[in-house]
C-alpha positions in Angstrom: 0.0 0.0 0.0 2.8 2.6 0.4 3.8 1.7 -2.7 1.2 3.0 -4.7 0.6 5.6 -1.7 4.0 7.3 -3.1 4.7 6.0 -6.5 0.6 5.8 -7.5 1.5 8.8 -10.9 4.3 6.4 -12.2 2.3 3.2 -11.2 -0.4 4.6 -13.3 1.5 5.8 -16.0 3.4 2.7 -15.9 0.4 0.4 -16.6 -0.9 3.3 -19.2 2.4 2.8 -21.4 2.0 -1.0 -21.2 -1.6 -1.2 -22.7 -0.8 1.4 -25.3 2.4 -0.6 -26.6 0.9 -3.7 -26.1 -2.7 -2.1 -27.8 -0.5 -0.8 -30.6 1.7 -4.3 -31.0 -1.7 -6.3 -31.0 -3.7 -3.8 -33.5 -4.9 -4.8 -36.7 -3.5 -3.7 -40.2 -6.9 -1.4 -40.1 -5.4 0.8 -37.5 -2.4 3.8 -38.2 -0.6 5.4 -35.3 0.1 7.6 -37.5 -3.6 8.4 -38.1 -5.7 7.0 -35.5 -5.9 8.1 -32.0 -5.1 6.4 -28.8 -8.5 5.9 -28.1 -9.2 3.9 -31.4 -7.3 1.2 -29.7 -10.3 0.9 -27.2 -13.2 1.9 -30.0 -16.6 0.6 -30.4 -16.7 -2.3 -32.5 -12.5 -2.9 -32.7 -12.1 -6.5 -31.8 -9.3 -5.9 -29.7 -10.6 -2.9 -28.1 -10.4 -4.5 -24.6 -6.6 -4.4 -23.9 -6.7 -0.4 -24.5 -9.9 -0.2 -22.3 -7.7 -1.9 -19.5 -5.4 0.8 -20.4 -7.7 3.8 -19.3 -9.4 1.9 -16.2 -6.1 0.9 -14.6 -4.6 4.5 -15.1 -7.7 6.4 -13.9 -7.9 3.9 -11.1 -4.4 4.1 -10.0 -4.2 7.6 -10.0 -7.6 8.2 -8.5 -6.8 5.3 -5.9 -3.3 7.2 -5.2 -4.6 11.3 -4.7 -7.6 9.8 -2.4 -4.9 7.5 -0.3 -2.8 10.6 0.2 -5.4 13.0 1.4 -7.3 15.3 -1.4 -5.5 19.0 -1.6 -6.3 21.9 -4.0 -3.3 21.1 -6.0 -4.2 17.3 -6.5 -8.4 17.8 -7.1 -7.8 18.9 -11.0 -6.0 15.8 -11.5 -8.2 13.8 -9.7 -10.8 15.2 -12.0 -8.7 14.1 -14.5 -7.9 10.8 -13.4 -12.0 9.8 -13.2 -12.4 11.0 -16.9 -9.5 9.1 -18.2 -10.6 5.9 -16.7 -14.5 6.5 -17.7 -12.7 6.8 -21.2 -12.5 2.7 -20.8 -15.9 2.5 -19.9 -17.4 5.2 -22.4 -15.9 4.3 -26.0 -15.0 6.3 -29.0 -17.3 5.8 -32.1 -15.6 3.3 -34.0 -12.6 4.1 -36.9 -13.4 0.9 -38.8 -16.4 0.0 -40.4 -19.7 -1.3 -38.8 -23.2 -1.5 -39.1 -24.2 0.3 -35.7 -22.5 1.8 -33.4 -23.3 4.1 -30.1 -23.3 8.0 -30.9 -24.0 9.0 -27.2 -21.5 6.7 -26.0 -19.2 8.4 -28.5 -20.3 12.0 -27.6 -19.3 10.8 -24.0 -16.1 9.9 -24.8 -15.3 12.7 -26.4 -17.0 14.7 -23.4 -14.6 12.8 -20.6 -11.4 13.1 -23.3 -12.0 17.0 -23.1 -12.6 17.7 -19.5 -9.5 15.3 -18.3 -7.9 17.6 -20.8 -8.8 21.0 -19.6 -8.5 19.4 -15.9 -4.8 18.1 -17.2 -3.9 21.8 -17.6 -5.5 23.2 -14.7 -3.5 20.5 -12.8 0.1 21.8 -14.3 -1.6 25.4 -13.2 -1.7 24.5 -9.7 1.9 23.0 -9.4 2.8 26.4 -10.8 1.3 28.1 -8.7 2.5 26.4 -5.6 5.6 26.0 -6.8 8.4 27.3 -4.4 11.0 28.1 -6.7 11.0 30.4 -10.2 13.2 27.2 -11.6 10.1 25.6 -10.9 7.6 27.8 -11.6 9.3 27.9 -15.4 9.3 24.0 -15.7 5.8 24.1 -15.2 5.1 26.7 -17.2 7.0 25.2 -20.3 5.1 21.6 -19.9 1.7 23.9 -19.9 2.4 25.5 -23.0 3.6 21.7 -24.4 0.4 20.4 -23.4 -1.7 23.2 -24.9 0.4 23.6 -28.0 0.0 19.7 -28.8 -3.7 19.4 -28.0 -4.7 22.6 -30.5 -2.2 20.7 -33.2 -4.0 17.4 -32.2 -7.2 19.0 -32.8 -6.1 21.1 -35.9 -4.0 18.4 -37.7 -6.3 15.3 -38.8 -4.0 13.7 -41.2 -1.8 13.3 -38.3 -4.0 13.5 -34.9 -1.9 10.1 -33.9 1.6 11.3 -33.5 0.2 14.8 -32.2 -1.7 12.8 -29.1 1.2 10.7 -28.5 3.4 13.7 -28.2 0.9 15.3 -25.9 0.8 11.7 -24.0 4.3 11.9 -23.9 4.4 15.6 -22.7 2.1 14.7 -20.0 3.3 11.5 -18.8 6.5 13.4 -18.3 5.2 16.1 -16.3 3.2 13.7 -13.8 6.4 11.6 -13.4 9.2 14.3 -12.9 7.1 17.4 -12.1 3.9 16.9 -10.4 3.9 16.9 -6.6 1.5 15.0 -4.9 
C-alpha cells in the first residue's frame, strides 16, 4: 500500500504505457498510429478494443486510488478530475474508426465529453503546481510543460492527417510532467 501511496502517478503511467504498446503491437492492419488516436485502440466495435480499455481503467484507477490515499488538496483535485475522466474513457468508447453496421453516438459523444474535460483538468493541474511551486526554476518547468500540453492538444485538434503522432506527443508531454514534475 505505500507503494502505490508514493509512487501511485508512475504506477499509473506505468500500466498506461504497457496497454498502449501492447494495444499498438496487437492492432490490426486497419489501424495507423500515424492516423488513428489512442483511443481507437479501445473503440466501439474494434475487436481488440479491450486491452486499451484496461489501459484507461487501470490508469484512472491508480491515480484516483493514489490522490484519495494521500489525502485530497487543491493542488491534487484537478488531477483527480482528470484521473475519473480518463478511466471512464475505458468505460465510455470512442465511435468506432473501422467500419460497422451500428455503433453508439452518445457513448461516443461521451467519450469525447470525458477526453476534453481530463484535458482541460490536465492543464489546470500543471496550473496548480505552478502556482504552488516554491522556486522560479520551478515555476518555469511548469510553465514550459503547460504551454507543451496546450500547444500539442490545439495541433491534435487542428491536424487530422496526423491526430496520432500529435496525441502521442501530448501523452508523452504529460506523462512526463506527472512523473518528474507533479507533486503530490
Amino acid at each position: 500500500m505505500d507503494l502505490l501511496k508514493s509512487n501511485y502517478h508512475i504506477i499509473g503511467t506505468a500500466l498506461f504505457v504497457l496497454a498502449i504498446v501492447v494495444a499498438q503491437v496487437f492492432s490490426s492492419n486497419h489501424y495507423d498510429w500515424t492516423k488513428n488516436t489512442i483511443s481507437d485502440l479501445g473503440a466501439q466495435g474494434y475487436e481488440r478494443k479491450m486491452i486499451m480499455q484496461t489501459g484507461f481503467l487501470a490508469f484512472g484507477l491508480t491515480l484516483s486510488a493514489g490522490i484519495l490515499l494521500n489525502g485530497l488538496t487543491w493542488r491534487t483535485s484537478p488531477i483527480l478530475v482528470y484521473a475519473l475522466c480518463v478511466g471512464l474513457t475505458g468505460i465510455f468508447c470512442t465511435k468506432p474508426f473501422v467500419d460497422v453496421e451500428t455503433y453508439s453516438l452518445t457513448e461516443a459523444a461521451t467519450h469525447s465529453a470525458l477526453a476534453q474535460i481530463a484535458g482541460f483538468a490536465f492543464t489546470a493541474g500543471i496550473l496548480a503546481q505552478l502556482f504552488s511551486a516554491s522556486s522560479m526554476r520551478e515555476k518555469f518547468l511548469h510553465l514550459v510543460f503547460f504551454v507543451l500540453v496546450i500547444g500539442f492538444s490545439a495541433s491534435f485538434g487542428l491536424v487530422s492527417t496526423h491526430r496520432g503522432i500529435f496525441q502521442r506527443l501530448l501523452y508523452l508531454t504529460s506523462f512526463l510532467w506527472l512523473i518528474k514534475y507533479y507533486k503530490p
